[in-house]
Structures are given as C-alpha cells and as structure tokens.
C-alpha positions as CSV (number, residue, x, y, z in Angstrom):
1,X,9.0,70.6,-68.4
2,X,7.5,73.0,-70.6
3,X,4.0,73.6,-71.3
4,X,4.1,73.0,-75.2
5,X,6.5,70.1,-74.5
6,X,3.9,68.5,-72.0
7,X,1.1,69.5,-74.7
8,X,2.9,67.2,-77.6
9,X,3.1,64.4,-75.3
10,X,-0.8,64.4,-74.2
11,X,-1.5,64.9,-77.9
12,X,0.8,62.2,-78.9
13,X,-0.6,59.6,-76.3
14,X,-4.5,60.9,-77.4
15,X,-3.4,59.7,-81.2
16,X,-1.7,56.5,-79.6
17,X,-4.8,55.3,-78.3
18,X,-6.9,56.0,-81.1
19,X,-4.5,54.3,-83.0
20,X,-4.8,51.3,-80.4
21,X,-8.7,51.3,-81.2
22,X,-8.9,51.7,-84.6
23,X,-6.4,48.7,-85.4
24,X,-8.8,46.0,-85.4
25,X,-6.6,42.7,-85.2
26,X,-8.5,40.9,-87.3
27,X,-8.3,43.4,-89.8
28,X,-4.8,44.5,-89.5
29,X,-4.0,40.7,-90.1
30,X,-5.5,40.9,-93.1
31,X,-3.8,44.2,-94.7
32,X,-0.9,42.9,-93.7
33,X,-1.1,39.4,-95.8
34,X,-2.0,42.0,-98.7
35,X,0.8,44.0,-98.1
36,X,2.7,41.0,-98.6
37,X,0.7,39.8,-101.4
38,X,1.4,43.1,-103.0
39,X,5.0,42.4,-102.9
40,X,4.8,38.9,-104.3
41,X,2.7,40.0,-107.5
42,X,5.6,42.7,-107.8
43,X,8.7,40.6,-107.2
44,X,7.1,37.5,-109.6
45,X,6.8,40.0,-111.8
46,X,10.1,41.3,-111.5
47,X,11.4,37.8,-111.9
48,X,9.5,37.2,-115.1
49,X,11.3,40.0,-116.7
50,X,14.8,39.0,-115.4
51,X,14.1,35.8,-116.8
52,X,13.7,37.5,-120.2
53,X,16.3,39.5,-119.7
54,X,18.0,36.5,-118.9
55,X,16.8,34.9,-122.3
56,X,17.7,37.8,-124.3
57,X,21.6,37.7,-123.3
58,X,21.8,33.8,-123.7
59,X,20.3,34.4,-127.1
60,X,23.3,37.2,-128.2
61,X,25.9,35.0,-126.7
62,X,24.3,31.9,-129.1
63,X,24.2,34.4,-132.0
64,X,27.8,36.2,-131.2
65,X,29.3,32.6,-130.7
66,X,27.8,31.2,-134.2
67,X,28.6,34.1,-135.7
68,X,32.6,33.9,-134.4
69,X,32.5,30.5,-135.5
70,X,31.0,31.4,-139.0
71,X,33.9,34.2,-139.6
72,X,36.2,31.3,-138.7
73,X,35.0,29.3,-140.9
74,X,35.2,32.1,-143.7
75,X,38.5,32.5,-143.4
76,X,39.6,29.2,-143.6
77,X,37.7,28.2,-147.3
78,X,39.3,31.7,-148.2
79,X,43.1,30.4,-147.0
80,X,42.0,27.3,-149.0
81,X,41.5,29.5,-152.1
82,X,44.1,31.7,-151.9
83,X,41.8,34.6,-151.1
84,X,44.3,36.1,-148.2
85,X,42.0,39.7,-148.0
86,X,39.1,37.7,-147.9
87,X,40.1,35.9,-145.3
88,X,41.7,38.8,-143.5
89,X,37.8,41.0,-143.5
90,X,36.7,37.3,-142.0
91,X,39.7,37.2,-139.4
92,X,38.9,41.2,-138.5
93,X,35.0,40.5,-138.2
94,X,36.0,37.0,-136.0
95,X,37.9,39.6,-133.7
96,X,35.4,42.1,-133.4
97,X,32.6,39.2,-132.5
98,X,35.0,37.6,-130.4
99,X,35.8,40.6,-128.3
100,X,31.4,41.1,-128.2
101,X,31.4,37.2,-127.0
102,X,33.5,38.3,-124.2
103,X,31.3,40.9,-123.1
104,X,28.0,39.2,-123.5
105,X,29.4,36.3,-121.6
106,X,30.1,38.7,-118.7
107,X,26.9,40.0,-118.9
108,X,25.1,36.9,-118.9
109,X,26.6,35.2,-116.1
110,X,25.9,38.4,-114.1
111,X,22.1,38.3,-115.2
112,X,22.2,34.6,-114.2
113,X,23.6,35.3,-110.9
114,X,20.8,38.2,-110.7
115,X,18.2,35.7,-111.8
116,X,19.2,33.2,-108.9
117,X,18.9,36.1,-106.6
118,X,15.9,36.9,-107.4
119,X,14.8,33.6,-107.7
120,X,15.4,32.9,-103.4
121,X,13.9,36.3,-103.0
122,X,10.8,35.1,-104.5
123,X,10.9,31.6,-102.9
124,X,11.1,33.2,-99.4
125,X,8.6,35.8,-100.0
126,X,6.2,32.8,-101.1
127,X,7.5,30.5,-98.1
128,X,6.3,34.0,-95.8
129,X,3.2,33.9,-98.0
130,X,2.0,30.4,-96.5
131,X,3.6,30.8,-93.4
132,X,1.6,33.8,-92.6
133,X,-1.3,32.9,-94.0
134,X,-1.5,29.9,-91.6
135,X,-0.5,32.2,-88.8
136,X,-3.4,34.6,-89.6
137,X,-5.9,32.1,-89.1
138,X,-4.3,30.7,-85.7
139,X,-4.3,34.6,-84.7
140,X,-7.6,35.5,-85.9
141,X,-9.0,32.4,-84.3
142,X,-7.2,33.4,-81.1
143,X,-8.5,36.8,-81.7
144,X,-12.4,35.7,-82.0
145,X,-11.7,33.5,-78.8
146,X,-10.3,36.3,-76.5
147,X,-13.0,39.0,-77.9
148,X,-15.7,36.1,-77.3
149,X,-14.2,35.7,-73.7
150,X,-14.1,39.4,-73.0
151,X,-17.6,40.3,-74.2
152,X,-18.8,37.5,-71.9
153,X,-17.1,38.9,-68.5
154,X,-18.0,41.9,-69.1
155,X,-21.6,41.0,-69.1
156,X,-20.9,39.0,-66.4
157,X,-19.3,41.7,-64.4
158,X,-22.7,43.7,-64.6
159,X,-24.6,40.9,-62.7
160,X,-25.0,41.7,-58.7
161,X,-27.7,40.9,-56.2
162,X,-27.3,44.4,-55.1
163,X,-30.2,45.4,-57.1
164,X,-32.6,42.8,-55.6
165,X,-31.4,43.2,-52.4
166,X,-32.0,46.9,-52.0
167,X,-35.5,45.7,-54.0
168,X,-36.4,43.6,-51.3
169,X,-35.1,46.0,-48.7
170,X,-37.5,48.7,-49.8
171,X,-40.6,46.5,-50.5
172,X,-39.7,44.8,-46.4
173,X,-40.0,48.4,-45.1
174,X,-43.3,49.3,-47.5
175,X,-45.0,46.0,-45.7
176,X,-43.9,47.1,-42.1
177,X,-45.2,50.0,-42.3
178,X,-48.5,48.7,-44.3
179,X,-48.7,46.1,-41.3
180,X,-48.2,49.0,-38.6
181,X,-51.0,51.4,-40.6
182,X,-53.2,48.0,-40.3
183,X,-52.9,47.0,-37.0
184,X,-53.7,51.1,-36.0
185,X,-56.6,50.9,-38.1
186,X,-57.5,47.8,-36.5
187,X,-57.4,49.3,-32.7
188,X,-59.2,52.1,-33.4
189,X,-62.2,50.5,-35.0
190,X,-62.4,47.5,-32.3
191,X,-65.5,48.2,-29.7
192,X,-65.0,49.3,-26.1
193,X,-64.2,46.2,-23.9
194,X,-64.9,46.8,-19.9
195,X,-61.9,46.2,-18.2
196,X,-61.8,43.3,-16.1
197,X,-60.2,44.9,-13.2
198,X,-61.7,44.8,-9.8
199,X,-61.1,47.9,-8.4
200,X,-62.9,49.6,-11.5
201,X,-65.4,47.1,-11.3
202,X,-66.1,48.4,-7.2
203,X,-66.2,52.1,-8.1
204,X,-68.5,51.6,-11.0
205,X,-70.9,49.5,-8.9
206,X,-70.9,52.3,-6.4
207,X,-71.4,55.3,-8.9
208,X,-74.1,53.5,-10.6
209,X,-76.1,52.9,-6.7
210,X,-75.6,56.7,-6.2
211,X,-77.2,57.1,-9.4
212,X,-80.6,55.2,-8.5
213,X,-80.7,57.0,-5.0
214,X,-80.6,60.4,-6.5
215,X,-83.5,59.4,-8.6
C-alpha cells in the first residue's frame, strides 16, 4: 500500500473520531428535530400556496363556466329577436370560453391532484414530527442514563486498596525499624549486670585474693 494512500486513511480515521466526539447525542437529537422542523415550516408553506393556487384555478373555471353560459344565453334572446350576427359574436365568444373551460378544467384537476399530494406529504412530515419528538426524549433519557452510568464506573474503577496497602506497608517497615533503633538504644544504655555464671564467679574470687596478698 502506498505511503500517501496509508496517509488518507490515518487522516480519514483522525477526522472520524473527532467526528465521533464532537456529536454530542443529546445535541444531535436536537438538530435533527430542527432539521425536520425546518422542512415542515417549508412544506406548510408550500401547501398554503398550492392551496391558493388551487383557489385561483377553481375561481377561472367558475368565471369561464358563467361566462360560457352567459354567451349562451346571448345568443339565444338574439335568435329570439332575429339578431342572427348578434347571436353569431355570442356563439363565437361561447366557443372561445368553452375551449378555455376545457383547459382550466385540466388544469384544476391537476392542481387538485397536486394539492392532495402535497397534502400526505405534509401529514407524514407532521406524523414524523411527533413521532420523533417522542423518540428524542426516550433517547435523550436513555442518553442521560448511560452517561450517568458511565461517569459512575469510571470513578469507580479509580478506587483500589493498592494505595493503602503499600501505605501501610511502608509505615509497618518505618515502625520495625523504629522498634529495632529502640531496643539498640535500650541495650546500650542498660547498666553492667555480673554474670551469674560459676566459673566467672571462681576466677574472680581468686583474682580479687591475689589482689589483697600483693598488698
């Protein structure tokens, strides 16, 4: 493997794990329900302008629809009155709105069908919404528990008897010694005791009469 290609990986890992400690879960729960949020405002929004959108195209198929029906009309009182070019300019007008009804009709539906779309888009981004915000707090709850947990064994891990043990080790050897220092101090200060050996006891009686003779 080459060098550079063995480099990128170490760096790679190195961000990785950065990465691993800076994402807080806690926190990341919480960007991520405002991500989401985010998208919600947006998509309402959306919706509230294919709804008028959705308005606007229901209003010119009304208004194209009255207004076919109008020409009709027209055309008829002109029939009834012998006005056969009057009623022609109302026939031609009622063809020309006819043909826009057609068109706006189309349109509409599609916006409808756009609308209901949309509409379940919503609706599912919303059910998310709740379902996610209930799962953040079993998470986050779950998250304070295990961090809780953690945080305890690792002060429990530092506890040992080791410590004392090598204390009392230490302060056992100090006193041993002390006591030894004592007892030497002890000996050398006590007063000479004749021994009460007979042998010593014949010699010195027999040193001290050689003493009084050479007097």
């Amino acid at each position: 493997m080459g060098i550079f290609k063995r480099l990128k990986r170490i760096a790679i890992a190195d961000v990785h794990e950065v990465l691993d400690k800076a994402e807080n879960p806690v926190s990341m729960l919480k960007q991520y329900i405002r991500d989401l949020e985010e998208q919600l405002v947006k998509a309402q929004q959306a919706l509230v302008d294919q709804l008028v959108l959705e308005k606007q195209c229901e209003a010119l198929v009304s208004q194209t629809q009255a207004a076919v029906e109008k020409r009709l009309q027209q055309a008829n009182l002109a029939i009834e009155r012998n006005e056969d070019e009057v009623a022609k300019l109302a026939l031609q007008d009622k063809i020309v709105n006819e043909r826009k009804l057609s068109a706006y009709k189309q349109q509409y539906e599609a916006v409808q069908a756009q609308t209901a779309d949309l509409q379940s888009k919503v609706k599912a981004l919303q059910e998310k919404h709740e379902e996610l915000k209930l799962k953040q707090h079993e998470l986050a709850s779950r998250a304070h528990t295990a961090q809780a947990v953690q945080a305890i064994q690792t002060t429990v891990s530092s506890f040992g008897a080791d410590s004392a043990v090598q204390g009392f080790s230490r302060m056992e050897e100090r006193i041993w010694a002390l006591e030894a220092k004592t007892k030497a101090s002890q000996a050398l200060a006590a007063p000479f005791q004749p021994s009460g050996n007979s042998l010593l006891q014949a010699e010195a009686e027999q040193e001290l009469e050689r003493l009084k003779a050479a007097k």
